[in-house]
TIMI-829896 format. One line per 4 residues: number of its first residue (from 0); their letters; for each residue x, y, z of C-alpha. Coordinates in Angstrom, 1 decimal, padded with zeros to 4 digits. Each point is the difference from the previous one (the first is absolute). Example, Ala and Ser with C-alpha at 12.3 -4.5 7.8 and 13.67 -1.06 7.14 Angstrom:
0) AS) 012.3/-004.5/007.8 | 001.4/003.4/-000.7
//
This chain:
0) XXXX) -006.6/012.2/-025.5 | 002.1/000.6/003.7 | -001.7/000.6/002.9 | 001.9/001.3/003.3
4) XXXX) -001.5/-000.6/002.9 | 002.0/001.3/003.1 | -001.1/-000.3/003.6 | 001.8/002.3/002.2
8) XXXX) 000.4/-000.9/003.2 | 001.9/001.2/003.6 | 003.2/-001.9/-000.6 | -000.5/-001.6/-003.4
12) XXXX) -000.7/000.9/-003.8 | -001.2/-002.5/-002.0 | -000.4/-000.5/-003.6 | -001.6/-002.2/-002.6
16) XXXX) -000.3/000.6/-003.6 | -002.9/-002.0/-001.3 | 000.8/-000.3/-004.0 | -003.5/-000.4/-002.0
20) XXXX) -000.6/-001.5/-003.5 | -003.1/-000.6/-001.8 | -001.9/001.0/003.4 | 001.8/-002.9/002.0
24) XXXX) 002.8/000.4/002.6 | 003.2/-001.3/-002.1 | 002.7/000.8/002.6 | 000.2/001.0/003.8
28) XXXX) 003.6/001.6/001.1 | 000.3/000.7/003.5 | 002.9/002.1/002.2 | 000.2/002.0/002.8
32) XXXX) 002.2/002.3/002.2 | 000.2/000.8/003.8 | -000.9/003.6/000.7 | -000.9/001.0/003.3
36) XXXX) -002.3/003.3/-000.7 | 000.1/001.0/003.5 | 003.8/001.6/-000.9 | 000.0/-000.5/-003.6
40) XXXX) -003.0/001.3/-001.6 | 001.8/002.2/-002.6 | 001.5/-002.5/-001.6 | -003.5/-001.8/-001.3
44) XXXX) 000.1/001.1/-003.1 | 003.1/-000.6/-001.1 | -000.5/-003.7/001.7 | -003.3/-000.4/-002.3
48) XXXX) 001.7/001.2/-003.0 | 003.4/-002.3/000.9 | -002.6/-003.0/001.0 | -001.4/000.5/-003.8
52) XXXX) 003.2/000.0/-001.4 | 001.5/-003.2/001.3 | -003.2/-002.4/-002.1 | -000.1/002.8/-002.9
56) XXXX) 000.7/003.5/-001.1 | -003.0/002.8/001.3 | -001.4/000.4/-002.9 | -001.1/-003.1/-000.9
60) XXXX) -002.0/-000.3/002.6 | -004.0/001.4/-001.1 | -001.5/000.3/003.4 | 001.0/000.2/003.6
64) XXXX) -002.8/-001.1/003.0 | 001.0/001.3/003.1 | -000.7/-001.9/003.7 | 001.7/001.2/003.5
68) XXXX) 000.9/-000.3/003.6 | 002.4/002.5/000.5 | -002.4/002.5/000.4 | -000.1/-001.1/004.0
72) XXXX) 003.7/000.7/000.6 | 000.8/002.9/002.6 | 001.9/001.7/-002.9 | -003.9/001.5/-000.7
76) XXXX) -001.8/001.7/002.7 | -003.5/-001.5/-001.4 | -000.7/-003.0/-002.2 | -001.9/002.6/-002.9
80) XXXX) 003.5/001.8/-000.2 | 001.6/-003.0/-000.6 | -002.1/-001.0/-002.2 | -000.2/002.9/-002.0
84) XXXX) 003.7/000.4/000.3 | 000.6/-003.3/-001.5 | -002.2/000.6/-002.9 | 001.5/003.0/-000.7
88) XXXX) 003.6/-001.7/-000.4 | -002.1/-002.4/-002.1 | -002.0/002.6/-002.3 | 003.5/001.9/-001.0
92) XXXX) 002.0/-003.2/-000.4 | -002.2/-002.0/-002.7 | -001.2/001.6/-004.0 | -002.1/-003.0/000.0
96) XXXX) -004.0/-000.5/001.5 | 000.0/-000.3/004.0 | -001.6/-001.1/002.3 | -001.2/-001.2/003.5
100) XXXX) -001.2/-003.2/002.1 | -002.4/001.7/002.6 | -002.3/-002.5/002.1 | -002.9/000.2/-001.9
104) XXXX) 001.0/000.6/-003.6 | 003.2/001.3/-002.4 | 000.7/004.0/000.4 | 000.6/002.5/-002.1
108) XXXX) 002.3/002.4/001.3 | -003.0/002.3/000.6 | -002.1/-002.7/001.7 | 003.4/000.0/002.0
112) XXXX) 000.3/003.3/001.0 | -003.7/000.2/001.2 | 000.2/-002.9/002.2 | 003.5/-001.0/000.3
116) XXXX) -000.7/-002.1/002.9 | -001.8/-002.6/-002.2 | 003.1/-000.9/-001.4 | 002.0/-000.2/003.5
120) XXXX) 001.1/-003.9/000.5 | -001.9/-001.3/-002.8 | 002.3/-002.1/-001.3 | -002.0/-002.9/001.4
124) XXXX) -002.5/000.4/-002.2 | 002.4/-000.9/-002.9 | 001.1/-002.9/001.1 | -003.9/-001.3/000.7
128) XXXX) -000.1/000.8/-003.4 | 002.4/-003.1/-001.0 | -001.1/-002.4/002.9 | -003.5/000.1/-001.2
132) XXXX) 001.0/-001.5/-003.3 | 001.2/-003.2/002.3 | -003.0/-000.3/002.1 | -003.1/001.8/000.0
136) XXXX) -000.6/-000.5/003.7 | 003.1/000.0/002.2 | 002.2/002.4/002.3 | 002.9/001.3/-001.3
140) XXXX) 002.8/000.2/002.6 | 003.2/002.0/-001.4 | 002.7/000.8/002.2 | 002.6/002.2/-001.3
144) XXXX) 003.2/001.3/001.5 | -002.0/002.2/002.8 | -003.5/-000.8/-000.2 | -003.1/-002.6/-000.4
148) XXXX) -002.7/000.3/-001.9 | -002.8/-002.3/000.9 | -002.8/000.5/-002.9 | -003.4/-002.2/-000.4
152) XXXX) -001.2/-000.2/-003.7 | -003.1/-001.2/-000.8 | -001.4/-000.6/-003.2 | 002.6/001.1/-001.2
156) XXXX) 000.0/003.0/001.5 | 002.1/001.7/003.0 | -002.4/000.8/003.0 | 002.0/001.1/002.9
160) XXXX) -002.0/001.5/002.8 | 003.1/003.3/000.3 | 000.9/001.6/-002.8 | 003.1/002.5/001.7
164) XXXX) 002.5/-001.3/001.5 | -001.3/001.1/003.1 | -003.2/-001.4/-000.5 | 001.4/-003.4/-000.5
168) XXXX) 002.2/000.1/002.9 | -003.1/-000.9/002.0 | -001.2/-002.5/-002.2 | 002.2/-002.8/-000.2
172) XXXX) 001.2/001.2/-003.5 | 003.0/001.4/000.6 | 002.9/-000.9/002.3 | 002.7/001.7/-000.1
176) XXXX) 002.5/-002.6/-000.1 | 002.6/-001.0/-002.5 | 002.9/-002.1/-000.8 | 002.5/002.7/000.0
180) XXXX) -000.5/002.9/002.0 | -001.8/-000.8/002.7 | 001.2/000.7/003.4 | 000.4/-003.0/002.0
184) XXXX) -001.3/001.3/003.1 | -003.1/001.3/-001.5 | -001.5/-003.4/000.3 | 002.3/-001.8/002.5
188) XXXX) 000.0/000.7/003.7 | 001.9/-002.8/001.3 | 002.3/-002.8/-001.4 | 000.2/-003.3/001.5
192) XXXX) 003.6/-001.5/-000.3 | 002.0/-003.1/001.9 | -003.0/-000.1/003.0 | -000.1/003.8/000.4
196) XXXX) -002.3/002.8/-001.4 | 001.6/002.6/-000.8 | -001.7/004.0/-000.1 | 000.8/001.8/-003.5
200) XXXX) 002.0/003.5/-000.2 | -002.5/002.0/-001.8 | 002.8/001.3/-002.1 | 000.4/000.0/-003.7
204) XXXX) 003.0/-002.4/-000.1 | -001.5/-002.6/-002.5 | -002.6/-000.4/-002.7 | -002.1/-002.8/-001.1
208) XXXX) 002.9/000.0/-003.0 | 002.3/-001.5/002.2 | -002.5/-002.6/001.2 | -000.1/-001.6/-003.2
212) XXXX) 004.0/000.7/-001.3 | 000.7/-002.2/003.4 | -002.7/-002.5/-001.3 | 001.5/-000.2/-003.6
216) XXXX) -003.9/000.8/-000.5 | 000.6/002.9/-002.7 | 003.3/000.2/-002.4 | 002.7/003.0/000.1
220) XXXX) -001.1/002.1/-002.5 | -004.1/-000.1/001.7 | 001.7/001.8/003.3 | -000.8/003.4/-002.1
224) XXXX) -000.4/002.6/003.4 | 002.6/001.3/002.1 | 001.4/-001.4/002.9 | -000.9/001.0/003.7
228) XXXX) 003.8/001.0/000.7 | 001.1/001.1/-003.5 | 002.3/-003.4/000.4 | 000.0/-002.9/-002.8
232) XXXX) -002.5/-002.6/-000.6 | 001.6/-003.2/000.3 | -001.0/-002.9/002.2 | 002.1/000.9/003.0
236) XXXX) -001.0/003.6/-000.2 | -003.7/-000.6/-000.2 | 000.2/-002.3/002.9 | 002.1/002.7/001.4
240) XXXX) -002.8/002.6/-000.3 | -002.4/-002.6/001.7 | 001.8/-001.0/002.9 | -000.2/003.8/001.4
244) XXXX) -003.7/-000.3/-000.1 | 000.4/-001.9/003.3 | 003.0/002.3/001.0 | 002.8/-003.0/-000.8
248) XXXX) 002.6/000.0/-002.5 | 001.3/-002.8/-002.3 | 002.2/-000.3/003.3 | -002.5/-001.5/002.4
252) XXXX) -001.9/-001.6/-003.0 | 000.7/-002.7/-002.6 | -001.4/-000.2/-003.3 | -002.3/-003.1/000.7
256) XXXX) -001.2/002.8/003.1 | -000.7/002.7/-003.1 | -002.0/-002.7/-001.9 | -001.9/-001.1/002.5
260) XXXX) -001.1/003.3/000.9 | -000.3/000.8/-003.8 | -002.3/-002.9/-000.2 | -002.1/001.0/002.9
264) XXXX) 000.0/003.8/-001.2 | -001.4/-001.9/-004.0 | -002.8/-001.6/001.7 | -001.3/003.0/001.8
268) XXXX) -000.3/002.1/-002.9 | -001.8/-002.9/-001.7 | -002.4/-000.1/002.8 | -000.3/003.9/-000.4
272) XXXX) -001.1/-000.1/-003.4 | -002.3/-003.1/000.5 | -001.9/001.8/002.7 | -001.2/003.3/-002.6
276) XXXX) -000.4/-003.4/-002.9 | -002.4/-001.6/002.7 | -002.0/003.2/000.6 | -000.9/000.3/-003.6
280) XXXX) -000.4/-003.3/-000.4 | -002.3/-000.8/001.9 | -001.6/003.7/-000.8 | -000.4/-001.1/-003.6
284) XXXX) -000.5/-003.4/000.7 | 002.7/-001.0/-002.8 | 002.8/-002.9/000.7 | 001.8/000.4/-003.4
288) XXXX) 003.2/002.0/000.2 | 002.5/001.3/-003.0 | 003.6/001.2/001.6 | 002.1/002.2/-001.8
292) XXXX) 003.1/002.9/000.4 | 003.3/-000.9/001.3 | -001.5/-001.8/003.4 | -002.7/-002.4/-002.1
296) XXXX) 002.1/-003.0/001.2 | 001.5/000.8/003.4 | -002.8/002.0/001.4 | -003.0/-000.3/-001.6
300) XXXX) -000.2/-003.7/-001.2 | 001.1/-000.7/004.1 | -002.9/002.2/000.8 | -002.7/-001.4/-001.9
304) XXXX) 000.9/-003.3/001.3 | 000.3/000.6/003.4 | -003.8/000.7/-000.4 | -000.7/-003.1/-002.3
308) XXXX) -001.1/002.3/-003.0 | 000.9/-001.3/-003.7 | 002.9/001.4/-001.4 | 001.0/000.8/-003.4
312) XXXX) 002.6/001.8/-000.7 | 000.3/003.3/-002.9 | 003.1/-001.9/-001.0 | -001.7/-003.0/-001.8
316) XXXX) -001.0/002.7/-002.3 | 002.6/003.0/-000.1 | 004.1/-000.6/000.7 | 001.3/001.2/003.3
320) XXXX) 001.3/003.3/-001.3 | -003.8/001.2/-001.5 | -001.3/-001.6/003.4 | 001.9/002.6/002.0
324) XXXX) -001.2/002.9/-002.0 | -003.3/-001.4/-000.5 | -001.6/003.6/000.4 | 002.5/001.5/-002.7
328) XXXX) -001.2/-002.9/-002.3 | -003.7/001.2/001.1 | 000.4/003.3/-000.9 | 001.1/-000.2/-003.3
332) XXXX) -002.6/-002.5/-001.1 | -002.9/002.3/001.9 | 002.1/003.1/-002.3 | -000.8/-002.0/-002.8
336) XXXX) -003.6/-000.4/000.6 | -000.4/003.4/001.1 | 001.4/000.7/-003.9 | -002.3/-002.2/-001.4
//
């Protein structure tokens, strides 16, 4: 048996196919493509159907679980029309049993269309479906190419105080950080560099991507987004990008100027996400702390021990590539349950 768990988010599709034999998960296969839904929404379906096809041919696969993001962008004028929009694409795209991940349980498309908001951003809730099988009572800290989710489980259970987006945005569970996208100047207001301090241009000239390409801190092929200036992504123009967020040029600056800033610019957005970890924290009274997604290492590990929490990491358990689409592998598995 396949199971195809997608979650669909603003900029990035994910995929894993979970292959099941006997009841027991024999094979995980993980991919996933850059499509930003604010401009590109129409092409979903044929970007689920391509994703499918690059592990194995459509139908082969026996059921598809469904979790999302995308619903936010400002291609939708309300998060239930996105919602509904993108399990309409869904619905007419797969023969096969679908479904959703909603905060509080699996939908049906039905249970979908009554409350569609149940399923907005839930993809959270998939991957606290995986972390609980490492430790029963932890916080799971996940930090993708845009945001962080910072989820307590205990008993091996999720129990975050929000359950929207919006709701968690005051709790400490999510920050909306992330090792790609993130504007710069949305959590730097001032650089120090060579004595001086220097004021930001609250501009979008470079993106937490470049950061950590100047840093040699993620590989070629992980720089997945566009570029600020529609320019390349090599070294010297990342640093490029970077030196205009304090109005210079690669001119006035040198490359050990770009990584000191970059370094400076990393341990902000550490601190960022350590100060929603240390609200929930000490909320939950929990010190254990499982990192996962594409930041685990860079971002959230820094985090955690910044605030002298113990760290393990998602990838003693899962390789890097299921650790980055830990709430596709989520999906499927809570698809196959749903089944069952």
């Amino acid at each position: 048996m396949k199971v195809a768990g997608f979650d669909i988010g603003g900029a990035n599709t994910d995929l894993a196919i979970v292959e099941y034999e006997n009841g027991e998960i024999k094979d995980i296969q993980t991919v996933f493509e850059y499509l930003p839904m604010w401009s590109q929404n129409e092409r979903l379906g044929n970007v689920l159907y391509d994703l499918i096809e690059k592990i194995c041919p459509v139908d082969e696969i026996d059921a598809v679980g469904i979790s999302m993001t995308a619903e936010l962008v400002d291609a939708f004028e309300t998060k239930a029309q996105g919602v509904l929009d993108i399990a309409t694409t869904c619905e007419k795209l797969f023969d096969c049993p679908v479904a959703y991940i909603g905060t509080g349980k699996v939908l049906s498309l039905a249970e979908l269309i009554a409350n569609p908001i149940e399923v907005a951003a839930a993809n959270w809730i998939a991957t606290s479906h995986i972390v609980a099988e490492i430790e029963k009572d932890c916080i799971f800290v996940d930090t993708g190419s845009t945001t962080t989710d910072i989820i307590p489980i205990k008993d091996g259970k999720e129990c975050a105080k929000g359950r929207t987006d919006f709701e968690r945005s005051a709790t400490g569970e999510l920050v909306y950080t992330g090792t790609l996208r993130t504007n710069l100047t949305s959590f730097v207001d001032s650089i120090p560099l060579n004595g001086e301090t220097y004021r930001v241009a609250s501009e979008l000239f470079a993106i937490t991507a470049d950061v950590y390409n100047v840093l040699d801190l993620i590989d070629d092929e992980d720089y997945v987004c566009a570029t600020c200036d529609g320019a390349g992504k090599s070294k010297e123009e990342s640093a490029r990008r970077i030196s205009r967020v304090v109005c210079a040029d690669l001119d006035i600056l040198s490359m050990d100027d770009i990584k000191e800033m970059a370094d400076y610019i990393h341990k902000e957005q550490v601190k960022q996400i350590a100060s929603g970890l240390k609200e929930v924290s000490d909320r939950e009274g929990l010190d254990k702390v499982i990192v996962t997604g594409l930041g685990k290492d860079i971002l959230c590990a820094e985090a955690a021990k910044l605030l002298g929490l113990d760290v393990k990491s998602m990838g003693d358990f899962y390789s890097d590539d299921e650790c980055t689409v830990a709430p596709a592998i989520g999906t499927a598995i809570m698809m196959k349950n749903y089944l069952d």
